[in-house]
C-alpha positions in Angstrom: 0.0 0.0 0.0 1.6 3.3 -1.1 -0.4 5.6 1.7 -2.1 4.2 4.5 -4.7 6.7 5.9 -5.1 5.0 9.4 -7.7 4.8 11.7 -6.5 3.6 15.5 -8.9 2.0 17.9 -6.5 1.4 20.9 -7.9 1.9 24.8 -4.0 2.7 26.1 -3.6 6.3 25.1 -0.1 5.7 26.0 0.2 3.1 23.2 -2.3 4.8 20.6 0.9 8.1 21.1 3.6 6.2 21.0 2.4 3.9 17.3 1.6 7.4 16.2 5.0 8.4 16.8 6.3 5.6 15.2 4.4 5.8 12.2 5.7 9.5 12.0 9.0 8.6 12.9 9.1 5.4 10.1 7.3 6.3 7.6 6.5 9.4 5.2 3.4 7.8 3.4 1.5 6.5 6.0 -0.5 8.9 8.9 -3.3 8.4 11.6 -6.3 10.4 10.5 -8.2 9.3 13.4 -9.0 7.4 16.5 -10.4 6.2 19.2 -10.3 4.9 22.8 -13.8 3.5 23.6 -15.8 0.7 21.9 -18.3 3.6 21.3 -16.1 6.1 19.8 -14.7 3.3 17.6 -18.4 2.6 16.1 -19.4 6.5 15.7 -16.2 6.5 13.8 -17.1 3.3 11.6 -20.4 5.5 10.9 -18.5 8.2 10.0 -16.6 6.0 7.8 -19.6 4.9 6.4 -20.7 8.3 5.6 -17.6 9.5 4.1 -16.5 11.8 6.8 -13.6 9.7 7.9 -11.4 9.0 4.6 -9.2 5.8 5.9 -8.0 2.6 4.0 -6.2 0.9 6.8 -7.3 0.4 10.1 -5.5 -0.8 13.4 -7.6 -2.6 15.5 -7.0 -3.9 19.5 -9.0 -6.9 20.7 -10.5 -5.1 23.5 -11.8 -1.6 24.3 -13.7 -0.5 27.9 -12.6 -3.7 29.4 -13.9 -5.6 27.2 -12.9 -9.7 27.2 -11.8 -12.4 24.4 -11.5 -10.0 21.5 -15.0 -8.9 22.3 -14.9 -5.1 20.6 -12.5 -6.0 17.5 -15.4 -8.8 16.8 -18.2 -6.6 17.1 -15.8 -3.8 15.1 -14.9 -5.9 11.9 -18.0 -7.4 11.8 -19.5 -3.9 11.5 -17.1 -2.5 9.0 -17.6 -5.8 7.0 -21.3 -5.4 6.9 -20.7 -1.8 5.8 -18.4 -3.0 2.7 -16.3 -0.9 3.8 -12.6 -0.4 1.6 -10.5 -0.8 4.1 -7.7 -3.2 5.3 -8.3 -4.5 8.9 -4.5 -5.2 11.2 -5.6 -6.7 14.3 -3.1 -5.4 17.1 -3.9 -7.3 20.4 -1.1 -10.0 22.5 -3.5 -12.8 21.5 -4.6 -14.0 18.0 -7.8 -12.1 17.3 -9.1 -14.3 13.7 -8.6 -16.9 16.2 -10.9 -15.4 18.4 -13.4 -14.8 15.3 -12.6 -11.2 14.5 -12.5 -10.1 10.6 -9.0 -9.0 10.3 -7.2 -8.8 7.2 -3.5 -9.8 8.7 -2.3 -9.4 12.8 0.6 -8.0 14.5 1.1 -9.0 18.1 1.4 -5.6 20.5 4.5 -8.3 22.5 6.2 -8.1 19.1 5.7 -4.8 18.1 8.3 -2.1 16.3 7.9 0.9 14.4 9.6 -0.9 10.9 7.2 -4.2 11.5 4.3 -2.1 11.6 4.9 -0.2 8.3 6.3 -3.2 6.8 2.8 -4.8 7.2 1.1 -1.4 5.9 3.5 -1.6 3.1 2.5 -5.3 2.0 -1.2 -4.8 2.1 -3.1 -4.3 -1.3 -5.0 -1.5 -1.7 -8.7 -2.2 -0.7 -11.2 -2.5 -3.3 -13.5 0.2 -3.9 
């Protein structure tokens, strides 16, 4: 993927800054244009999605928002973008597998494995969602 605008649906503001940073750091084609910290902020922003207020084609995805258990919120997430049709590319960022869990992600990258380079080198390998 040449430019990956990103939305970020991460609970630990402290990680949500520092994978912004990253990305900033690592990469000059690839930006967050969004996010959110809450299961309910990450829907409102799949509706703006849906609406064409929120222009993304990559989104980052933890397993669970507001305490939420066993990948909980990234299943009820994809599912929602899914049922949308949404053109976007799904990376499911969590420490346990979340398409094991039954989420719709399009590839993973484990937050106990994580690095700025891995990160965009996943972004960089994704093909451009269809439209």
């Amino acid at each position: 993927m040449d430019k990956g605008r990103i939305v970020h649906f991460e609970d630990d503001a402290n990680l949500r800054g520092m994978i912004g940073r990253n990305i900033g750091i690592f990469s000059d084609s690839h930006e967050i244009v969004e996010s959110a910290g809450d299961l309910s902020g990450a829907l409102e922003t799949v509706d703006r999605m849906h609406a064409g207020e929120v222009d993304v084609n990559v989104v980052l995805l933890d397993g669970n928002l507001d305490g939420g258990v066993g990948g909980s919120d990234a299943i009820i997430i994809s599912k929602r973008i899914r049922e949308l049709g949404l053109p976007v590319r799904i990376i499911g960022m969590s420490s346990q597998s979340l398409v094991e869990l039954g989420a719709e992600v399009d590839t993973e990258l484990n937050k106990n494995e994580f690095s700025g380079p891995k990160l965009i080198e996943i972004i960089d390998q994704l093909e451009e969602p269809v439209v």
